[in-house]
C-alpha positions in Angstrom: 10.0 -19.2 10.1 13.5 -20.1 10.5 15.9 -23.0 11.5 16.5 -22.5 15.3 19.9 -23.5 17.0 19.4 -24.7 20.6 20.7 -22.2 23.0 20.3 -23.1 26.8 17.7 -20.3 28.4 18.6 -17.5 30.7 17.5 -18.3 34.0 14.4 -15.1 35.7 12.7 -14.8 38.3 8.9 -15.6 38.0 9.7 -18.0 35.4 6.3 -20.1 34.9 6.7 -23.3 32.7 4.7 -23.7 29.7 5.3 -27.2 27.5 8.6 -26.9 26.5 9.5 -23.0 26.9 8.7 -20.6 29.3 5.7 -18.1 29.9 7.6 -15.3 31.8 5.9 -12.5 33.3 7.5 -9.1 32.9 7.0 -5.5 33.0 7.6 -2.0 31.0 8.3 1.4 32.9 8.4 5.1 30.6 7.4 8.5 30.6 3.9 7.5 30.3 3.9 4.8 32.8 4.3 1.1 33.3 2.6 -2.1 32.4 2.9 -5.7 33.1 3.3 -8.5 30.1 3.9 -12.0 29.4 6.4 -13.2 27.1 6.6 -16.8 25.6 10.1 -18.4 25.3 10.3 -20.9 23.1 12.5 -23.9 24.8 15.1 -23.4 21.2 15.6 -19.8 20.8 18.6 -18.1 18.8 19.6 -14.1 17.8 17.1 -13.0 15.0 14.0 -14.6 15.8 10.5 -13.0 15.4 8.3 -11.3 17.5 4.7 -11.4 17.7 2.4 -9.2 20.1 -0.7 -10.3 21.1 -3.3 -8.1 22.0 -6.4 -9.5 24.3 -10.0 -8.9 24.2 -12.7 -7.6 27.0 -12.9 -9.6 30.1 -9.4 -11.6 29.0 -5.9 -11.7 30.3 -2.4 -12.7 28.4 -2.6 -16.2 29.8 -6.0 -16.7 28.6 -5.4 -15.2 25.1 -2.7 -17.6 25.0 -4.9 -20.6 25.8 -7.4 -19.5 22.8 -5.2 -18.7 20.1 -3.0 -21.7 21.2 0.0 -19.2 19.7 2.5 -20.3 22.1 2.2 -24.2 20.7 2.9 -22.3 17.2 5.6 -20.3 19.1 7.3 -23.7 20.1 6.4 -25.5 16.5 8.0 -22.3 14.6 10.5 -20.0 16.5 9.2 -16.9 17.1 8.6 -15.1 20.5 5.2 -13.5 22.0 4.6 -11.2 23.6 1.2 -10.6 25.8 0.2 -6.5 27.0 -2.0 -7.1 30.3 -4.8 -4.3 30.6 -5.8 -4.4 34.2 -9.3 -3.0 35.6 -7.8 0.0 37.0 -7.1 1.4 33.4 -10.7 0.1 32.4 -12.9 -2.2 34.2 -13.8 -5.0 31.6 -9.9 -5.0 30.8 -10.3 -3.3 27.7 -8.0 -2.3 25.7 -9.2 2.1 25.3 -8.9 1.8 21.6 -12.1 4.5 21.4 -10.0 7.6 23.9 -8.3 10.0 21.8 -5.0 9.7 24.4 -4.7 6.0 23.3 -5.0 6.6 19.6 -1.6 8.2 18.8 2.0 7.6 19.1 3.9 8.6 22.2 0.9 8.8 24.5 -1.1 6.3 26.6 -1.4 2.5 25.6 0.3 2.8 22.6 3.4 4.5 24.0 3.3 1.5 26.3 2.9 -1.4 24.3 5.2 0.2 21.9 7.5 0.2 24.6 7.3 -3.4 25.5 8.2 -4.1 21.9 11.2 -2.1 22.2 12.4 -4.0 25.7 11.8 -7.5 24.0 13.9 -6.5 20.7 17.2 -5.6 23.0 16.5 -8.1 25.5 15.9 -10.9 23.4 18.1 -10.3 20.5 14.8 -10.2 18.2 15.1 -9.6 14.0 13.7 -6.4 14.0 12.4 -6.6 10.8 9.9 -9.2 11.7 8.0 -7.8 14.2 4.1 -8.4 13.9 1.1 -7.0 16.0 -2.3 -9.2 16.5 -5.4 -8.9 18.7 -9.0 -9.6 19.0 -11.9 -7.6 19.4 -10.9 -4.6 21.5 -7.3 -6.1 21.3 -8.0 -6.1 17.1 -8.8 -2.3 17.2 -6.1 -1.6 19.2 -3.4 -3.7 16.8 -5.2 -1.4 14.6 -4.0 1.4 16.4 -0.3 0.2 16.7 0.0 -0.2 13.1 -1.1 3.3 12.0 0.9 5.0 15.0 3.9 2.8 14.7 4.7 1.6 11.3 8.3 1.7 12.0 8.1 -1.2 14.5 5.5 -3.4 13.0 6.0 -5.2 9.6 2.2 -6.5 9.6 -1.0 -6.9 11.9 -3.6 -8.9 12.2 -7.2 -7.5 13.1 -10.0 -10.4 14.7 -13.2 -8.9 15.1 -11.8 -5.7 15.4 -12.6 -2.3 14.4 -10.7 0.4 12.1 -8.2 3.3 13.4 -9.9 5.9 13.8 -13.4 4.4 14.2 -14.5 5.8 17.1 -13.5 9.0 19.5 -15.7 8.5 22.7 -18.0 5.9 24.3 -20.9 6.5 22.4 -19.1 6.5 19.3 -17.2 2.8 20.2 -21.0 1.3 20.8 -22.2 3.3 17.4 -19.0 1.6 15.2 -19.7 -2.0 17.1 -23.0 -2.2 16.2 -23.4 -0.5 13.1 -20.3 0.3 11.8 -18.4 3.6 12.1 -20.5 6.6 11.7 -17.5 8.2 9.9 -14.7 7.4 7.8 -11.2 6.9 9.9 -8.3 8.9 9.4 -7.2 9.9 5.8 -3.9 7.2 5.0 -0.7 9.5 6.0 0.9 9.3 2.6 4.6 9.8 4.6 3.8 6.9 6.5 4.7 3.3 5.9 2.1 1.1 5.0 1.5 -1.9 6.8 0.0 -5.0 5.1 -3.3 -6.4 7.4 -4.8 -9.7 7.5 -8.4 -9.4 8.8 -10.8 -12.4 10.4 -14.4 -11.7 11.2 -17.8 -13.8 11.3 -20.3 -12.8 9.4 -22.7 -13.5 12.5 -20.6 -11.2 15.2 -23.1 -9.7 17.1 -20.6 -7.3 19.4 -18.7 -5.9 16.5 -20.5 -6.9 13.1 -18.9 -8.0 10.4 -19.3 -4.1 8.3 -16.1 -3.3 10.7 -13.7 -5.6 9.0 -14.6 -4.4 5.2 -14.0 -0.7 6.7 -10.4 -1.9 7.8 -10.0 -3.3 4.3 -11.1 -0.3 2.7 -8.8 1.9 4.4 -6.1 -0.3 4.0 -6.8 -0.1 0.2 -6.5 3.5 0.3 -3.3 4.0 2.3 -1.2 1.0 0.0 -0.9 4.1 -2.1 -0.6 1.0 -5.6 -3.1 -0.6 -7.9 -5.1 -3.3 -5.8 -6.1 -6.0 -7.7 -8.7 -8.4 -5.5 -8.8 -12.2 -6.0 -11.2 -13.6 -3.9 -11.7 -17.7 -2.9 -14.3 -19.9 -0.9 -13.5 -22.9 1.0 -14.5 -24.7 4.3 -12.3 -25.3 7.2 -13.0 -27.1 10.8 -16.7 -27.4 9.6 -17.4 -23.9 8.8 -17.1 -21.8 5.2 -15.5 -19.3 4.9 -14.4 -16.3 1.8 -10.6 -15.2 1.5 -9.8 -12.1 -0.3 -6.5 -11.5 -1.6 -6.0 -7.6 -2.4 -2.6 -8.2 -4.9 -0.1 -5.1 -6.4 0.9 -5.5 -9.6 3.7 -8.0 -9.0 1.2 -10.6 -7.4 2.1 -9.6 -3.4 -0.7 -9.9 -1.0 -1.0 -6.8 1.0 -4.6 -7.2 2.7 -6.0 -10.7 3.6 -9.4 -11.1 4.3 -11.2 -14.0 5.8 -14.6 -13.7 6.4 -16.3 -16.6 8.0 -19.9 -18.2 7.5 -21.3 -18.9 10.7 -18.7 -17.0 12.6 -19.8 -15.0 15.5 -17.2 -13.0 17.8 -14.5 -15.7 18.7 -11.1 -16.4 17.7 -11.5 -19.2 14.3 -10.2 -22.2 15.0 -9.0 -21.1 18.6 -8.4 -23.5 21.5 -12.0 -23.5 23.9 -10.1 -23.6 26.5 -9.8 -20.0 26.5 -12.5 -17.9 26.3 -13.8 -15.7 22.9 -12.9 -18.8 21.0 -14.0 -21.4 18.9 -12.9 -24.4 17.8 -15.2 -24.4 14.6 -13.1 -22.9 11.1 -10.0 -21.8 10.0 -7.4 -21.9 12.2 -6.9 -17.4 12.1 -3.9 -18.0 14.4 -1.7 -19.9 11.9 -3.4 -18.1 8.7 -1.8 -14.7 10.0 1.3 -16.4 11.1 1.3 -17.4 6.8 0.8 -13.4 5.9 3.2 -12.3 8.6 6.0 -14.7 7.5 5.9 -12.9 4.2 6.1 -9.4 5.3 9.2 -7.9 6.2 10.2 -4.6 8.0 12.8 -2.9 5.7 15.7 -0.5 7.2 14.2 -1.9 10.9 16.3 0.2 13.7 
């Protein structure tokens, strides 16, 4: 992303090695409340580096959502930071992310206050570009990047949905299980016309069984409406780590990608070309994590604070 300069690292406590960098646990306190993270160093870091948050699934943790998505090798290979939100099983039991609770669906309250918050502490603390600030996440982790991008398009310049669900697709349990499984039983929120919009790269296999594939076409189509241009859709098929898969580039009238959409043949509901070690991934297609790291690069945040 861009030529680093070697700067020696700051020495903190906790510090865990990780190849050449460091995987440093930290933690974010606000009006709302406080939550733990990890943050990837990259052993060369400089002023004006990117960001990149990582959202996990159910049942995961930042260390293993690392492992999958390998994104702290790309970290290393590319010069950016990430940055890991840990749900614990006090705030829900299978350490989901509560994408589906009206009080973790808007700005300034609950989850989104705090991860929005951890963004915030790593842009002062770590001398980040703020215009290149992305959000990512899988699953429950997907919807909830969702979430970020519609309450917080001031601090994100793009996100990245796996197997995730719309903003706005559920408002209770029974709704969540409804949207999984069949889709959401109503559209999401109308596109805020004041707001920014945020260009989205989606993955999903078209065999997911826990959030079926109908989820990631409702993200598009949403997406389509709030770009507020002309969408022009150029769609490609290929095959990647033994697996097909369709790409479908919606354009503006200048040629710039604003939605990517991978769908993948054979997919079911693991990270594409993630690292087995980790868990919710699969070795078998394209690799998602360096695909979105492609659309992120060319996405900037204008007028960043």
């Amino acid at each position: 992303m861009i030529d680093l300069t070697p700067e020696q690292p700051t020495p903190r406590v906790g510090r865990e090695q990780s190849r050449s960098g460091d995987f440093i646990g930290r933690s974010h306190s606000g009006s709302v409340g406080t939550i733990e993270y990890m943050l990837y160093r990259p052993a060369a870091t400089a002023p004006n580096m990117p960001l990149v948050v990582m959202l996990h699934g159910c049942t995961q943790t930042p260390e293993d959502c690392a492992r999958g998505t390998g994104m702290n090798e790309l970290a290393e290979e590319l010069g950016f930071l990430v940055a890991y939100p840990r749900q614990t099983q006090a705030a829900n039991q299978q350490r989901c992310w509560n994408w589906f609770r009206p009080g973790d669906q808007a700005r300034g309250r609950g989850e989104p206050a705090l991860i929005a918050g951890i963004v915030r502490d790593v842009i002062a603390a770590e001398r980040i570009d703020a215009e290149r600030v992305y959000v990512a996440g899988l699953s429950a982790g997907g919807a909830a990047a969702a979430i970020m991008a519609d309450a917080y398009p001031d601090l994100f310049a793009a996100v990245g949905v796996h197997s995730g669900l719309a903003c706005g697709a559920a408002r209770d349990l029974p709704s969540a299980l409804t949207a999984m499984n069949r889709g959401a039983a109503h559209q999401s929120s109308a596109p805020n016309g004041r707001k920014r919009f945020v260009p989205v790269i989606t993955f999903h296999g078209d065999r997911d069984r826990t959030v079926i594939e109908a989820n990631a076409r409702e993200i598009v189509h949403a997406a389509s409406r709030a770009a507020g241009v002309t969408i022009t859709v150029v769609s490609e098929t290929g095959s990647s780590g033994g697996r097909r898969f369709t790409r479908a580039l919606s354009q503006d009238a200048a040629g710039r990608v604003l939605i990517e959409q991978w769908t993948i043949a054979g997919g079911g509901h693991a990270w594409s070309g993630g690292n087995p070690a980790g868990s919710h991934a699969d070795a078998a297609g394209p690799d998602a994590s360096r695909a979105m790291l492609s659309f992120f690069e060319r996405h900037r945040l204008s007028g960043a604070q």
